[in-house]
N, C-alpha and C positions, 0 to 999 in steps of 0.2 A: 504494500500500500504506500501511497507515495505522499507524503505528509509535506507543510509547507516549510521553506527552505529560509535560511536569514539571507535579507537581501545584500548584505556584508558578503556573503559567501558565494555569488555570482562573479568569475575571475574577470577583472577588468583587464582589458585590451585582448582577449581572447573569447572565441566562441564557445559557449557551454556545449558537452559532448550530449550528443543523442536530444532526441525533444527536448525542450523544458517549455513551461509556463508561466506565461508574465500574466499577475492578478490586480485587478483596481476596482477601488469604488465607480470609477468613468470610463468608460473604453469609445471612444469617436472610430468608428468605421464606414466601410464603403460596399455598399451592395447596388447591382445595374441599378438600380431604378434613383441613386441615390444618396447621400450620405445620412449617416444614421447616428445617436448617442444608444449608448446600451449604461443601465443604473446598474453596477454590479458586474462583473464579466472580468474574462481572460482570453486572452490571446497566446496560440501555440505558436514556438519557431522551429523549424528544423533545418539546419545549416542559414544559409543567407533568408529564406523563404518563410512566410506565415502560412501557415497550415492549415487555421482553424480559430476560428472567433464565435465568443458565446456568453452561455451564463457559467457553465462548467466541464469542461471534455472531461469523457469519461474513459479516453481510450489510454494506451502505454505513453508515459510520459517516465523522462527521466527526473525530474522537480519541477517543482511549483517554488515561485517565487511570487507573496503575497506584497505588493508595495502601498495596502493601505488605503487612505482618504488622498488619492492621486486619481489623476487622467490620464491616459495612455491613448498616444494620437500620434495619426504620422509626422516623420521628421519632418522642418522644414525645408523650404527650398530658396536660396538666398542667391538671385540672378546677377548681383553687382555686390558681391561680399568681399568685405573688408578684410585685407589680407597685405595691413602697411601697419605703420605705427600711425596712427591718423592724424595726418596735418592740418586738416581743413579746421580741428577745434580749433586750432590757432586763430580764426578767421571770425568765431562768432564774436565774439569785440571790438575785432582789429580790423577797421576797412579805413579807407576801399582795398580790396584784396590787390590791388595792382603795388597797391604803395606796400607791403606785405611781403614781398618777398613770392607772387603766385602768379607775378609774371617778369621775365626776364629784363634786366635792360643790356643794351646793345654791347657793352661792354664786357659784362659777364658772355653775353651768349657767343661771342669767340671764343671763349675759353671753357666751354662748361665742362662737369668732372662729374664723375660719380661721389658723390657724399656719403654714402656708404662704403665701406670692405667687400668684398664677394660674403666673407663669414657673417656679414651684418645683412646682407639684403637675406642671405638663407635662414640666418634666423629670424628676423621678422613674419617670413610666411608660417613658419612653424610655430610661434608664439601666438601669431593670429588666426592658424585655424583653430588651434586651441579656444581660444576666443568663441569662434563659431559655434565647437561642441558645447561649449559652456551654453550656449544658449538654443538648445535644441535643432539646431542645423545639420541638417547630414547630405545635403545636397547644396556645393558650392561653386559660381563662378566668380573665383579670386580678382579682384581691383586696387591697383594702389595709384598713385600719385605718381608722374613723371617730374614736378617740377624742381627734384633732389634730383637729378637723374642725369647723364650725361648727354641724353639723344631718347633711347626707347628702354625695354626691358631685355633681359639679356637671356637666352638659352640656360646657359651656367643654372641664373638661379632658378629656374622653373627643372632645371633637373633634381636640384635640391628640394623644391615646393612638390615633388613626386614622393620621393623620398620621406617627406615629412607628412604627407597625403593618409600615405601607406602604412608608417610607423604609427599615426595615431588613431587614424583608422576613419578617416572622413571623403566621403563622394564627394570629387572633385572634376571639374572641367577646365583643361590648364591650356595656356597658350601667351608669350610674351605681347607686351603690348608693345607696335611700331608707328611709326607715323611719320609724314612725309613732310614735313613743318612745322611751325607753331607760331605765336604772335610773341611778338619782343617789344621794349621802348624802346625808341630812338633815345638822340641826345636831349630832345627837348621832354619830354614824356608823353609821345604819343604812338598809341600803339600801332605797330606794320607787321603785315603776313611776312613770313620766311618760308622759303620753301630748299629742301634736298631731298629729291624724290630718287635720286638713284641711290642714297643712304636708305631711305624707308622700303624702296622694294628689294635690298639685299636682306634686312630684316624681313621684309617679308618671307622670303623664301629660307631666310635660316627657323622662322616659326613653323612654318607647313613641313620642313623636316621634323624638327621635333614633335610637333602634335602626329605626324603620320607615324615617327617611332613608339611614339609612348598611349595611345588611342589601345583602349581597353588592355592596359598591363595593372597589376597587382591583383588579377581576379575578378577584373571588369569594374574597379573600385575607379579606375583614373579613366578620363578621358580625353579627347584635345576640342578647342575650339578656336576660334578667329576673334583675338581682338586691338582692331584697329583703333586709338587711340578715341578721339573725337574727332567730328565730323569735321570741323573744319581747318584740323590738323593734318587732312586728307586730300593727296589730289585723286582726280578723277579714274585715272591709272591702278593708284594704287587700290582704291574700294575695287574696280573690274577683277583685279589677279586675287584680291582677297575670296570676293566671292566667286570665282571660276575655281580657286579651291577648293570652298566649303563645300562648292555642290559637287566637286568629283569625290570628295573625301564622306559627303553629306555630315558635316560638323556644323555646331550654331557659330553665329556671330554675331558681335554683342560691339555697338556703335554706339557711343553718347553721341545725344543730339536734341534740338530742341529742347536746350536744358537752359539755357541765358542769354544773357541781352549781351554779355560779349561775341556770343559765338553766335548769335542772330543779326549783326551787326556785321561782323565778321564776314560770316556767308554772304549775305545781302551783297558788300561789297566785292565778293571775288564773282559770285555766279547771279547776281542778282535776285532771285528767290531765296526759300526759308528754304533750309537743311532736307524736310521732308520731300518737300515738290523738287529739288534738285537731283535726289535719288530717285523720286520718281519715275521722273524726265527719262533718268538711263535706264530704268527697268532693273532698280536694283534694290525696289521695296521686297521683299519676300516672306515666307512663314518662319524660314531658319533666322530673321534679325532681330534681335532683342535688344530695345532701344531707352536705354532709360533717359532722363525721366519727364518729358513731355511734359514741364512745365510751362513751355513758352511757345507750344506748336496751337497755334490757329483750329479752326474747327474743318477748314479743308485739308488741313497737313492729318489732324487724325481721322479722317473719311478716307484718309490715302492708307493709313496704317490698317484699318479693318478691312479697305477690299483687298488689301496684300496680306492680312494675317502675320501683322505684324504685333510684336510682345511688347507693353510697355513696362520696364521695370523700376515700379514705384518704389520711388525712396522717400517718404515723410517728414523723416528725421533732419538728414542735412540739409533738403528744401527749404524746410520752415526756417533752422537757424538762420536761414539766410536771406529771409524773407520772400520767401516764393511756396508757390504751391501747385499742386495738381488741381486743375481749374473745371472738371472737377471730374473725382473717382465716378461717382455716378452718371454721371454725365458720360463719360468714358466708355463707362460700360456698355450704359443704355445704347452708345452708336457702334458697339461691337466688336469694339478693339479688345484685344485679349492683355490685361493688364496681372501681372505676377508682381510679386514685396521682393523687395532689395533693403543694402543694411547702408554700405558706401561711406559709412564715419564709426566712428567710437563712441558706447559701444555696439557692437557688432548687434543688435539686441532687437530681433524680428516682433517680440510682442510690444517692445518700445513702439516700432514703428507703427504694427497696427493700430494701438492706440491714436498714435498722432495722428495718422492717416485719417481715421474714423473721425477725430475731431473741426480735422483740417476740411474733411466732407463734408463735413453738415454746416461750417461757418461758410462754406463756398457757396450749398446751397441755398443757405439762408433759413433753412428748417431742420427741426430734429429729428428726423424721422429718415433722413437720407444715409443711405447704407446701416448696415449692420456688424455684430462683432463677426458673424458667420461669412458673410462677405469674405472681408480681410483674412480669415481663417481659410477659407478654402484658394485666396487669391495665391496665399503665403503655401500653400500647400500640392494643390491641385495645377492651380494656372501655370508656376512656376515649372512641375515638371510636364506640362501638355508645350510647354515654350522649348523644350528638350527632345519632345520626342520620345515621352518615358512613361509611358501607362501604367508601369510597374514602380513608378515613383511619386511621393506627393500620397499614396492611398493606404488605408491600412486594408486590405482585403485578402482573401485566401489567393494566394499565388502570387502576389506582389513582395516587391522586395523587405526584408525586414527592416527598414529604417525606420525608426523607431523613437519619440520624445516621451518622454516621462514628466510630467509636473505636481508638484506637490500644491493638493488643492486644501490643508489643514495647516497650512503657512497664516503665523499670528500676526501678519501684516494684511490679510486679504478675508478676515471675517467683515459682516458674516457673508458666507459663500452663497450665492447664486445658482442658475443657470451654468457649468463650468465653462463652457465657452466665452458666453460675457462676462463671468467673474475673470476669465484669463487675461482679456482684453481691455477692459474695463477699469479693473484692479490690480494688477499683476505687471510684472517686466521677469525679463529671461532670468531674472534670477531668484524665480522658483524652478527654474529646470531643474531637477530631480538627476535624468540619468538621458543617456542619449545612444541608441542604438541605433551601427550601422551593420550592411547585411549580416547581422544576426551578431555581431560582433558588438559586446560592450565596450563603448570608445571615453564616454563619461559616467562618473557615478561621483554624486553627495559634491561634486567641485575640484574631484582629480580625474585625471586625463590621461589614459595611458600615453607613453613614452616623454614626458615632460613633467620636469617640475617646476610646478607654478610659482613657487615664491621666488627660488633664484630667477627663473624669469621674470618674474616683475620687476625684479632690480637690474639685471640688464638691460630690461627695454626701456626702463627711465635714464640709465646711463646713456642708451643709445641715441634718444632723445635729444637727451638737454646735449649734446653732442652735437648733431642736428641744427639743434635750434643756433647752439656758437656759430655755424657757418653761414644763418640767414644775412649778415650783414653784406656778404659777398657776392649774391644774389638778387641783392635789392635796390632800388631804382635808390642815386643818391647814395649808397649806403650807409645809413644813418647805424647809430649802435641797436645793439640787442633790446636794450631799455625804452630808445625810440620806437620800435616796433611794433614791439609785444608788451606796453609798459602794464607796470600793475593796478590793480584794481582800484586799489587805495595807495597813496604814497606810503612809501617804504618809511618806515619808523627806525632813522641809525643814531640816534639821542644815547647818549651811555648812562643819561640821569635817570632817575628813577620816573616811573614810568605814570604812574595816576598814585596819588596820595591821598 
């Protein structure tokens, strides 16, 4: 008889042998006709694959693992995940982001350098998918920041982000980011296109190497995609060879665009239209582009995205800090565009975003009643992996893969509990994730993560950081100091007297 097991005794970073049984008060699943809540229920895994969903299988299992007053729901799906040390916080106090250090001037940009080590860019991806698991993500397409960066991203470290993919056990879709320009200041501060398109198409072709070596290695856990920088970091050249690869390779590719008034402004000037209608023009909207995040595309730029089946991947989070929004989720929908959650800042924190998402909806729409926690739930889940091509991803169902979040729904920050969906949404951020299972592999439990340890890494990624940060001066239009840039909140207090009496 197979009694129930301590959930301490589930081996982290390894698959339990033979059946076992994940138990919860909440189990979110997936049947044709639908998604479903089951009060009470467990779900069976055997090797990568779910088995069996219910109130109690009654068939050979090798443990039962009881997790309590929790939900058990598929992993997320994070189409623009944070896989940097995040720069952009920088930027919620500190504008205008040009004066910032987050656009080049002319001076630095003969000379630019990698600011990281090769050891420092590898381990930032591995410290940040970590991140990811921490917050219920088991399906990731990694994004970071070129503006540390010498030119694009580099083969090297996406060999490493494989690597770190594998060892800790998270679905990945990996491919260096290139690009064929970018915007600079002049000597006066004003911003001009640059363009090196035969540097971005040798990057191209050393990416479509690597994504075609490494496309389904560790067990079909890694796989490759296209991702060309931003749109308007793009000449026309390079977007055609990107996509004449994706579709012989059939790989997604994932284009910011429609995302600001610089890069709206930008395009306007090089091609005359908005980003959406200039891709359109060429025939190069499709169902493989995943475009986040469509804050500033027009109602004809996304009537172009839904009759090409095109993905928007909503970011909430970094939007709002920056004062923009998706104009609106509803809206969005309602005209049929297929819109999936992204993370894109710090922290990486997919229930964060829903929330904001859902708030940012209903302020767009003007009424409360516009979208739902279940929306965002299924956007974060379902849409994400339908933008992949992965029916066996995003679902909890029999035959799907076991990727797997776990949430702890008796967390004394989220009485009293609800509805568990909107209590997740509503009340909640990633950190009541519980436990995070990939094909069938525990990757997180309670806050540890197999193949890293989180504390020394906290302290190296703040060393790597404030590292980082010393070199903005070199970077920045005028180069004013550290203190000019990013000054503090409040003035700094260096009085040696004594302090309030």
């Amino acid at each position: 008889m197979i009694t129930n097991r301590n959930w301490s005794d589930l081996p982290l970073g390894k698959r339990p042998p033979g059946r076992w049984a994940l138990k919860a008060r909440y189990v979110v699943f997936d049947l044709p006709e639908g998604r479903r809540l089951l009060d009470g229920g467990e779900v069976v895994i055997e090797n990568d694959r779910v088995i069996w969903i219910g109130k109690r299988f009654e068939g050979e299992i090798a443990a039962r693992y009881d997790m309590g007053e929790a939900m058990v729901g598929p992993g997320f799906v994070d189409l623009d995940a944070l896989s940097d040390l995040d720069t952009t916080v920088l930027g919620m106090d500190n504008q205008p982001g040009w004066r910032k250090g987050r656009v080049w001037p002319s001076d630095y940009a003969a000379r630019a350098y990698e600011m990281y080590t090769p050891d420092e860019l590898a381990f930032q991806k591995r410290y940040a998918f970590a991140q990811l698991l921490l917050n219920g993500i088991t399906s990731a397409l990694p994004i970071a920041s070129l503006f540390y960066r010498a030119w694009g991203e580099t083969v090297a470290e996406f060999e490493a982000a494989a690597v770190a993919a594998e060892d800790l056990g998270l679905r990945v879709w990996l491919g260096p980011a290139y690009r064929s320009g970018g915007v600079i200041l002049d000597e006066t501060g004003a911003m001009q296109p640059v363009f090196d398109e035969e540097r971005g198409l040798e990057e191209l072709e050393a990416a479509a190497a690597f994504t075609g070596r490494i496309h389904g290695t560790a067990g079909g856990l890694i796989s490759g995609m296209f991702a060309p920088d931003r749109v308007e970091t793009c000449t026309e050249t390079l977007l055609r060879r990107t996509f004449a690869h994706a579709d012989e390779m059939d790989l997604p590719v994932r284009l910011h665009m429609a995302q600001g008034e610089m890069e709206l402004q930008t395009v306007r000037r090089l091609h005359g239209v908005t980003s959406p209608e200039w891709l359109d023009r060429r025939g190069l909207l499709s169902s493989r582009l995943i475009a986040p995040h469509a804050t500033v595309a027009t109602d004809e730029d996304l009537a172009r995205y839904a009759e090409n089946g095109v993905t928007v991947a909503h970011c909430p989070l970094v939007s709002a800090r920056h004062g923009s929004a998706l104009r609106s989720f509803s809206k969005v929908k309602a005209m049929g565009v297929r819109i999936g959650m992204g993370t894109d800042t710090a922290p990486p924190d997919i229930i964060l975003n829903m929330a904001v998402g859902l708030m940012a909806n209903r302020i767009a729409e003007g009424r409360g009643d516009a979208g739902s926690a279940a929306e965002f739930y299924d956007a974060a889940t379902i849409a994400g992996a339908d933008a992949l091509n992965r029916p066996d991803l995003g679902r909890l169902a029999v035959g799907s893969k076991a990727d797997i979040a776990v949430f702890d729904m008796a967390d004394r920050m989220i009485a009293p509990r609800i509805d568990p969906i909107q209590t997740l949404v509503y009340g909640a951020t990633g950190r009541v994730t519980r436990a995070t299972i990939v094909d069938g592999r525990l990757s997180m439990r309670d806050g540890q993560v197999a193949g890293i340890d989180l504390v020394a890494a906290r302290k190296q990624a703040q060393t790597q950081f404030d590292g980082l940060i010393a070199r903005y001066p070199e970077r920045t239009f005028g180069h004013p100091p550290v203190e000019t840039i990013f000054p503090s909140s409040y003035p700094l207090h260096h009085s040696q007297s004594e302090v309030a009496s």
